[in-house]
C-alpha positions in Angstrom: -69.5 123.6 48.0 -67.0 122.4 50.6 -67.9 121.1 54.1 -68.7 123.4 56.7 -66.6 123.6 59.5 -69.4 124.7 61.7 -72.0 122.9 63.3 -74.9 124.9 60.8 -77.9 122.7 62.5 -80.9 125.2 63.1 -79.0 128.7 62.5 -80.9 130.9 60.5 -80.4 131.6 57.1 -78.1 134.8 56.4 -76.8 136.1 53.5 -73.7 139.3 53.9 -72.4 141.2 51.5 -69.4 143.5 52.2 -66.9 146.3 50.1 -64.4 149.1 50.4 -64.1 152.4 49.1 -60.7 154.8 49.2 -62.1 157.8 49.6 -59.0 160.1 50.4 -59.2 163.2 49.9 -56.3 165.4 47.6 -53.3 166.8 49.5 -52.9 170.1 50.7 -56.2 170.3 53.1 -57.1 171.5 56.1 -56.6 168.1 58.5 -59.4 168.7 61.2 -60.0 168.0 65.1 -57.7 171.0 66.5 -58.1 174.7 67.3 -55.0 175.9 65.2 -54.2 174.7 60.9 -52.4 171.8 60.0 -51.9 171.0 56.2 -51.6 167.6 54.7 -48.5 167.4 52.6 -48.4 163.7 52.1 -50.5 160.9 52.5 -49.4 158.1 54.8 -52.3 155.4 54.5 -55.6 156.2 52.7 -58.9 156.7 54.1 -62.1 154.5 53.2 -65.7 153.9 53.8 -66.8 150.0 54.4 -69.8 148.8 54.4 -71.3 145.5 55.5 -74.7 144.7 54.1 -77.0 141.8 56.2 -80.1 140.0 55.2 -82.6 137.4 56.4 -85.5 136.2 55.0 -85.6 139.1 52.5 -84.9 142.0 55.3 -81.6 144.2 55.0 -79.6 146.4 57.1 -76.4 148.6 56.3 -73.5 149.5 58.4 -71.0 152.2 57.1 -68.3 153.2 58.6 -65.7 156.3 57.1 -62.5 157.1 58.1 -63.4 160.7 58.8 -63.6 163.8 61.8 -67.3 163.1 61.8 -70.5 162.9 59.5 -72.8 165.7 58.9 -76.5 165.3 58.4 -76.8 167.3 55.1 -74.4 164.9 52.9 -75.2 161.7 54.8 -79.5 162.4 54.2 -78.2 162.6 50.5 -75.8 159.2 50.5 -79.3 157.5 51.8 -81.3 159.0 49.7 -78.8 157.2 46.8 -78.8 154.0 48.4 -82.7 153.7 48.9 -82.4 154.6 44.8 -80.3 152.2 44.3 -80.7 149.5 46.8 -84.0 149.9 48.4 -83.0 150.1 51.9 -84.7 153.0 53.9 -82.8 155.8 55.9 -83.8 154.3 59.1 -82.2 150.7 58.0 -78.6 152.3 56.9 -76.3 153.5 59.6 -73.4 155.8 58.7 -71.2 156.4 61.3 -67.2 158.3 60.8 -64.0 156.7 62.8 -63.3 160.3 64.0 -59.7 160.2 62.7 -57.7 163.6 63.4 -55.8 162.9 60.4 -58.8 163.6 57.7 -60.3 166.9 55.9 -63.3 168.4 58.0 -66.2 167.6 56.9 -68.9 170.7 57.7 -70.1 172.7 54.7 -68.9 176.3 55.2 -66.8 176.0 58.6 -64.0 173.8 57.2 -61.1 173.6 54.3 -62.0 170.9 51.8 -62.1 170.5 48.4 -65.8 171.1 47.5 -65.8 168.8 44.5 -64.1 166.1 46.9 -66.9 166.7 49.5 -69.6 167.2 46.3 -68.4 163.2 45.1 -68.9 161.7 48.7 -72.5 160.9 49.2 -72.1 158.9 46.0 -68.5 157.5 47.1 -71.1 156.1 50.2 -73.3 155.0 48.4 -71.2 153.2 45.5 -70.0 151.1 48.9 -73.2 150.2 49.6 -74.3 149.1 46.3 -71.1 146.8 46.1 -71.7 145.2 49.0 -75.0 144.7 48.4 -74.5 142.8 45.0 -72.0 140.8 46.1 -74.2 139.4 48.9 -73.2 135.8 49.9 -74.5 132.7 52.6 -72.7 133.5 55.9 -73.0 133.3 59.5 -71.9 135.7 62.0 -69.4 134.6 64.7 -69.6 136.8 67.8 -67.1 137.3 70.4 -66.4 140.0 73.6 -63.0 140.3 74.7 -61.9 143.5 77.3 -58.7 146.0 77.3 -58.1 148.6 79.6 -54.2 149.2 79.6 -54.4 151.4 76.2 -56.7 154.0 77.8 -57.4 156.6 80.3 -60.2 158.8 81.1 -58.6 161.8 80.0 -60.7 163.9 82.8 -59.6 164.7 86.2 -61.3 165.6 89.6 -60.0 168.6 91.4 -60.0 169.3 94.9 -62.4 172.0 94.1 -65.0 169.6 92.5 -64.0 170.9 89.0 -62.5 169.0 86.4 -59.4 169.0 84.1 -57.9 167.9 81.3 -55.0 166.5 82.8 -53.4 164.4 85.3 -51.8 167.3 87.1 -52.9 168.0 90.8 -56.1 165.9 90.5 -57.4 163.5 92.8 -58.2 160.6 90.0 -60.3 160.3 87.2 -63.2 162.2 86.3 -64.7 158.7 84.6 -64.7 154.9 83.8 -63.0 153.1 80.8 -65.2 150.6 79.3 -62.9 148.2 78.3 -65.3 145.9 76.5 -64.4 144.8 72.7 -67.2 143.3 70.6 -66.4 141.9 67.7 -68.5 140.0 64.5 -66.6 137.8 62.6 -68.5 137.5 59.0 -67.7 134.3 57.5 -68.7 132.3 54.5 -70.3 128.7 55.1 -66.5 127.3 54.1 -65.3 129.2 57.2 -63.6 132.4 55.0 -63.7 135.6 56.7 -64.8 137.9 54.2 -65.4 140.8 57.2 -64.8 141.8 60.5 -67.1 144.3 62.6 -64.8 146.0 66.1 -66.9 148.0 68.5 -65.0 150.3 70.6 -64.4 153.0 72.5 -61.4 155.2 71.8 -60.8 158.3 70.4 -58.8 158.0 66.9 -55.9 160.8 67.9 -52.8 158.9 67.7 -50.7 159.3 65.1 -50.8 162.7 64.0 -51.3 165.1 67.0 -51.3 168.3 67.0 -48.7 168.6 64.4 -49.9 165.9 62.0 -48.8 167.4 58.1 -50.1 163.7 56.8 -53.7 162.2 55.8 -54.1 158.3 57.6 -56.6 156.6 59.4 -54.6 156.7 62.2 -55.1 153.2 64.1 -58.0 152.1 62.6 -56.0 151.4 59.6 -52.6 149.8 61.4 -55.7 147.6 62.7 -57.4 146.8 59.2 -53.9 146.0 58.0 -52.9 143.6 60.7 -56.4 141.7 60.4 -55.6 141.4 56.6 -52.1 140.1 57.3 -54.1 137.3 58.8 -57.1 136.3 56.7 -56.1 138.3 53.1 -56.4 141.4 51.7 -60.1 140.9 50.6 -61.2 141.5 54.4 -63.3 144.3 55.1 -62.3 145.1 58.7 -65.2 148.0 60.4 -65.0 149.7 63.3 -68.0 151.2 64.7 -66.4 153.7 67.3 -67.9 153.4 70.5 -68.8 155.8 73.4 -65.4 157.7 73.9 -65.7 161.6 74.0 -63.7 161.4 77.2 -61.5 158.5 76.4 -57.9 158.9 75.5 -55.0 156.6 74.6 -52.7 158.9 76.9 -51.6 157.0 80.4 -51.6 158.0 83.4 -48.4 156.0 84.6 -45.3 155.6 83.6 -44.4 153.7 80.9 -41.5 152.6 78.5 -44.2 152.3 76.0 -44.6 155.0 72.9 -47.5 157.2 74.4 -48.1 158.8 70.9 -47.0 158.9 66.9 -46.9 156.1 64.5 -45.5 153.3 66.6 -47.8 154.3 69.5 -51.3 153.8 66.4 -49.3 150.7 65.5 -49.4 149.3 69.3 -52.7 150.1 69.4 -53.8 149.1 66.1 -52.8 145.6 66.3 -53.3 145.2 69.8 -57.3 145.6 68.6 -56.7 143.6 66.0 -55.2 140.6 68.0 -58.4 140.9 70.7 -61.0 140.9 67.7 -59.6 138.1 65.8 -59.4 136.0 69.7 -62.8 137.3 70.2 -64.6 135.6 67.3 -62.0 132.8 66.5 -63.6 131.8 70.1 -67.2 133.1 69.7 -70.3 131.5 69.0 -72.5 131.9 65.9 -75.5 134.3 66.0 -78.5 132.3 66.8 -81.4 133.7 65.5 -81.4 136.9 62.9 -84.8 139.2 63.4 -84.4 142.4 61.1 -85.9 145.8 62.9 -85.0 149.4 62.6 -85.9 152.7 63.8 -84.4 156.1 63.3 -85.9 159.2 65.7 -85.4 162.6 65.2 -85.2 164.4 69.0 -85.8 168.3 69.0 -83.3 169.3 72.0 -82.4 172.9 72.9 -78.6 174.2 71.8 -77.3 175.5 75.3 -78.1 179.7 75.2 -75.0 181.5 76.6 -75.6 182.5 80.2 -74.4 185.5 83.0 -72.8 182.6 84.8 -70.6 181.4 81.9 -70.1 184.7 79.9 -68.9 185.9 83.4 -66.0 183.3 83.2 -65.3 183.7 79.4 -64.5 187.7 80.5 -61.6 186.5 83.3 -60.6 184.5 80.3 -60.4 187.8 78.0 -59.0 189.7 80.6 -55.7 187.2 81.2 -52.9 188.7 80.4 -51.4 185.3 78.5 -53.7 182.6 77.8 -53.7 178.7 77.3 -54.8 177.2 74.3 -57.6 175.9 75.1 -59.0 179.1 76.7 -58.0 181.2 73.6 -59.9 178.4 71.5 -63.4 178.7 73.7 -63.0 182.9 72.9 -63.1 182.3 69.3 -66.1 179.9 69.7 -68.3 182.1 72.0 -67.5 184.7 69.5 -69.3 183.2 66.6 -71.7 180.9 68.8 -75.1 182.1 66.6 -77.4 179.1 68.0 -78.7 180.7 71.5 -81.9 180.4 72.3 -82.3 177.8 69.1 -83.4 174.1 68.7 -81.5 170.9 67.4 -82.2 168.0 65.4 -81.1 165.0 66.7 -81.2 161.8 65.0 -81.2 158.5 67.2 -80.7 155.1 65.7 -81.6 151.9 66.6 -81.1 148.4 64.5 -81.6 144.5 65.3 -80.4 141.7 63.6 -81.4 138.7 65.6 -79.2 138.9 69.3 -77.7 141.7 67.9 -78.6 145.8 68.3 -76.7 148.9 66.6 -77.5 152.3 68.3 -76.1 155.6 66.8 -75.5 157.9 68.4 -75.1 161.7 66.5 -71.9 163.0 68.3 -69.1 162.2 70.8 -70.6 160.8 74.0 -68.6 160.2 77.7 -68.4 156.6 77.9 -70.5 156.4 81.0 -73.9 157.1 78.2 -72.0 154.2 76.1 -72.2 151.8 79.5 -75.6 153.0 80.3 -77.2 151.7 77.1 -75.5 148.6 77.4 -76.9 147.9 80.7 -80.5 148.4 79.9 -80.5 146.7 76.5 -82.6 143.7 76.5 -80.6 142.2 74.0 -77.4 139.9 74.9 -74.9 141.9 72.1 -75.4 145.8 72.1 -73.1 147.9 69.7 -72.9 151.7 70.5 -71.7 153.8 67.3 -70.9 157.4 68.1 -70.3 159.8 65.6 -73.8 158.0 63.8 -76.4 160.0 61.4 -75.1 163.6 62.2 -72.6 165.7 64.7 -73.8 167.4 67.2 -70.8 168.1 69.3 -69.5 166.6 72.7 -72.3 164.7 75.0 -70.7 164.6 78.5 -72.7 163.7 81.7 -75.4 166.1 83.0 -73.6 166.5 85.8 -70.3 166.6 84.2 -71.4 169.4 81.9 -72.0 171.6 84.8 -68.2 171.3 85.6 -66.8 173.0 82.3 -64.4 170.1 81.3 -62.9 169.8 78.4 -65.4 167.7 76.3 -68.5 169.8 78.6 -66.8 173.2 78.5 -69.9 174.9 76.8 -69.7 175.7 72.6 -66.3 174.8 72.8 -67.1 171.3 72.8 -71.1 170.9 73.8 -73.5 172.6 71.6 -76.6 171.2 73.6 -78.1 171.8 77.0 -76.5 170.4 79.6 -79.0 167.3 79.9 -79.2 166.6 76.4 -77.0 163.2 76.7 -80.1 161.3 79.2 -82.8 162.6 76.4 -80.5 160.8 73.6 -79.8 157.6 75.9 -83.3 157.3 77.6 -84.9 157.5 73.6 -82.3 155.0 73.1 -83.3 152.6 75.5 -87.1 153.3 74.4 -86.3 152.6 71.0 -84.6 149.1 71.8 -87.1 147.9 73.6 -89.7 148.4 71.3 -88.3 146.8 68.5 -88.1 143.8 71.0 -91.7 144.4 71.9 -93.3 144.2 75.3 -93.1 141.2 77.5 -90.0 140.3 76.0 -88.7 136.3 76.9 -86.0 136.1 74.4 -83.3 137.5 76.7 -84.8 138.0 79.8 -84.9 141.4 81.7 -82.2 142.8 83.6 -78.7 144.0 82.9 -77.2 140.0 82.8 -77.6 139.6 79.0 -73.8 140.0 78.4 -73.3 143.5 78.5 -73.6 144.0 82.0 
C-alpha cells in the first residue's frame, strides 16, 4: 500500500463499499410527475440505483438512492427483505430513498403505466446493488464538506394579498418560503486518497430537463451531475444524491435572467454547478472523526385528510367554471377517486448514525422549512435529510401552509395527510435522533450551533 495522503492518526477504522445499477426502464412508458400522458420514445441518459455500503467495528448501514418519481413501500419492504437474505443488514439499517426525476416510469402498483415485469425485477435490481457494494467493501475514510447555493432556486410559492398562496410569481407579495441553500457533501475515499464515491445532500426538485413535454427517459440533473463528478475522478465513481427537503423548491427564477430557465442546458447548468460545490466541499473538508453505527426505523399511524364542506364547497366553484386551469381540472379528477376519507396511514420515519454523521428519511415530498427544522434540533454536527425515503406519502407542506390550498398543500391533489401531519413526522424525527445519541449527550453539545444551524 502507498502512503496516505492524510493525517490517519486516531480516525476510526472504516471500511465502504459502493456500486451501480442501470435500471432503466424499456421505451414507450408512461413518464410520471404530471396530470396529463407523456410517452418516452427515446432514452437520453439511463437511470440507476447506487448504493454506498458503511461499516465500523463489524456494524453496517446502507444508503440507496434510484433515479425514480418516488419509492413505494410495497416493493422497497421486498428489496429489504432481499438484502437482509443476502447481506444481513436489517430494514431499519438500509435507507432507500428515489431522486424524484420527472423523466422516469411511475412507480405505484395499479395507478401508473409500467412494464410489470420491469417493476416485478426491481426489488432484486436494489438489492443486487447492495450486495455489490457490500462485497466489494474496502478501508476508507469519509471526507466531509458544507458548501451553500441559492441562485439556482426559488420557492416556487407566493403570498397573496389575500393571505392565500400561489403557484406563481404573478401579483404576489414575495415568497411563500425559504431556500435552504446548504450542500453537504461526503467524499468516500480509499486510504491512497481515490475517490471511489461521492454522497450530495440537497434540496431541489429534479424537473428540469423534460417538463411537461418530456418524450425522453433521463435522470434529469442528477445525472449531468454524476457525469461531471466522473469527468473529474473516473468513471468508477459512484456519485449519490440523497434529495433533500424540497416539495416547494423549484429551479424556476424569480428575476430576470439571460440564463436557460429550463431543458437540457438549463439540467446541465445545474448539474455541474452541484457537482463543482460537492467536489469544493470535500476537496476542503475534514475527515469524519469518530464512526458510532445506530439505526431506527418508526412506523407513525397518521390520519389521510377526510374531504370536508369547506373544501368540497370550493372544488364545486371549480366544477362550475365555465373553462378551467390545469391544475384545477387535475384536483377534480383526484377528489373524484379520493377513497381514503376517514382512513389511517402508515408512515415510516428513519433515522441512521454513523459517527458525526445522521440520515433521516423522510416518506414523501416535504417544504423545506421541515428540512431546516430537523437540522436545527439535531444534536449531531452533519444532519442529512432524504425525502422521498421508505415510502410516498404525498406532499408535506407546513401546517399552516396546508390550510392555504397551495400547490404542494392543495388537499388530495398533492397532500394525502391531515393538515398537521408534517410536525408529527419532524417532531418523531427529532425524538428518534436524540435517542440514538442517548440522554445527556456531550459529544456535540446542545443547541442548534453544531453546523447546521
Amino acid at each position: 500500500m502507498s502512503e496516505s495522503p492524510y493525517n490517519l492518526e486516531g480516525l476510526p477504522a472504516i471500511r465502504a463499499g459502493a456500486a451501480q445499477t442501470v435500471i432503466t426502464p424499456p421505451t414507450g412508458i408512461n413518464l410520471a410527475g404530471y396530470y396529463h400522458e407523456r410517452i418516452a420514445e427515446t432514452v437520453r441518459d439511463d437511470l440507476h440505483c447506487r448504493a454506498l455500503v458503511l461499516e465500523h467495528a463489524g456494524e453496517r448501514i446502507a444508503l440507496v438512492s434510484l433515479d425514480l418519481i418516488s419509492v413505494v413501500d410495497e416493493w422497497v419492504a421486498e428489496a429489504k427483505s432481499l438484502i437482509e437474505e443476502r447481506v444481513g443488514l436489517p430494514p431499519e439499517r438500509v435507507l432507500i430513498c428515489a431522486t424524484h426525476t420527472h423523466t422516469g416510469p411511475g412507480v405505484r402498483p395499479g395507478r401508473d403505466n409500467f412494464p410489470e415485469e420491469w417493476l416485478a425485477e426491481l426489488p432484486g435490481r436494489i438489492a443486487d446493488t447492495v450486495e455489490a457494494a457490500a462485497g466489494d467493501m474496502f478501508d476508507a475514510v469519509l471526507m466531509l464538506g458544507r458548501e451553500e447555493e441559492a441562485c439556482l432556486a426559488s420557492n416556487r410559492l407566493g403570498r397573496t394579498r389575500d393571505g392565500t398562496e400561489v403557484f406563481s410569481k404573478e401579483n404576489v407579495i414575495d415568497h411563500a418560503g425559504p431556500v435552504d441553500p446548504e450542500l453537504q457533501a461526503i467524499g468516500v475515499r480509499d486510504l491512497e486518497g481515490t475517490l471511489r464515491a461521492l454522497v450530495v445532500n440537497y434540496g431541489m426538485h429534479v424537473d428540469v430537463i423534460g417538463g411537461g413535454g418530456a418524450d425522453f427517459i433521463s435522470a434529469d440533473w442528477p445525472g449531468v451531475m454524476a457525469e461531471a463528478v466522473a469527468g473529474v475522478y473516473g468513471e468508477g465513481v459512484v456519485t449519490m444524491l440523497l434529495n433533500g427537503a424540497c416539495g416547494d423548491i423549484n429551479h424556476r427564477l424569480w428575476g430576470e435572467t439571460r440564463q436557460p430557465i429550463e431543458g437540457i442546458y438549463k439540467a446541465i447548468q445545474m448539474g455541474r454547478t452541484y457537482a463543482g460545490l460537492a467536489m469544493a466541499a470535500i476537496e476542503r473538508g475534514e475527515p469524519i472523526e469518530s464512526a458510532q453505527v445506530g439505526a431506527t426505523l418508526r412506523t407513525l399511524q397518521i390520519p389521510y385528510y377526510t374531504r370536508e364542506p369547506r373544501f368540497m364547497a370550493f372544488v364545486d366553484e371549480l366544477r362550475a367554471k365555465p373553462e378551467r386551469e390545469y391544475f384545477e381540472d387535475a384536483t377534480i379528477r383526484s377528489v373524484d377517486r379520493w377513497d381514503k376519507d376517514g382512513q389511517i396511514a402508515d408512515v415510516p420515519v428513519q433515522v441512521l448514525r454513523f459517527g458525526d454523521l445522521m440520515f433521516v428519511g423522510l416518506p414523501g415530498e416535504f417544504f423545506t422549512r421541515w428540512g431546516m427544522e430537523i437540522k436545527h434540533w439535531s444534536p449531531a454536527p452533519w444532519t442529512l435529510v432524504a425525502e422521498l425515503a421508505n415510502h410516498a406519502v404525498g406532499y408535506v407542506p407546513t401546517t399552516d401552509q396546508a390550510e392555504r390550498m397551495g400547490y404542494g398543500a392543495r388537499p388530495i391533489l398533492s397532500r394525502r395527510l391531515v393538515s398537521d401531519a408534517g410536525r408529527q413526522i419532524v417532531d418523531a424525527a427529532q425524538v428518534m435522533m436524540w435517542e440514538i445519541v442517548g440522554t445527556g449527550n456531550g459529544e456535540w453539545g446542545t443547541g442548534n450551533n453544531r453546523g447546521n444551524g
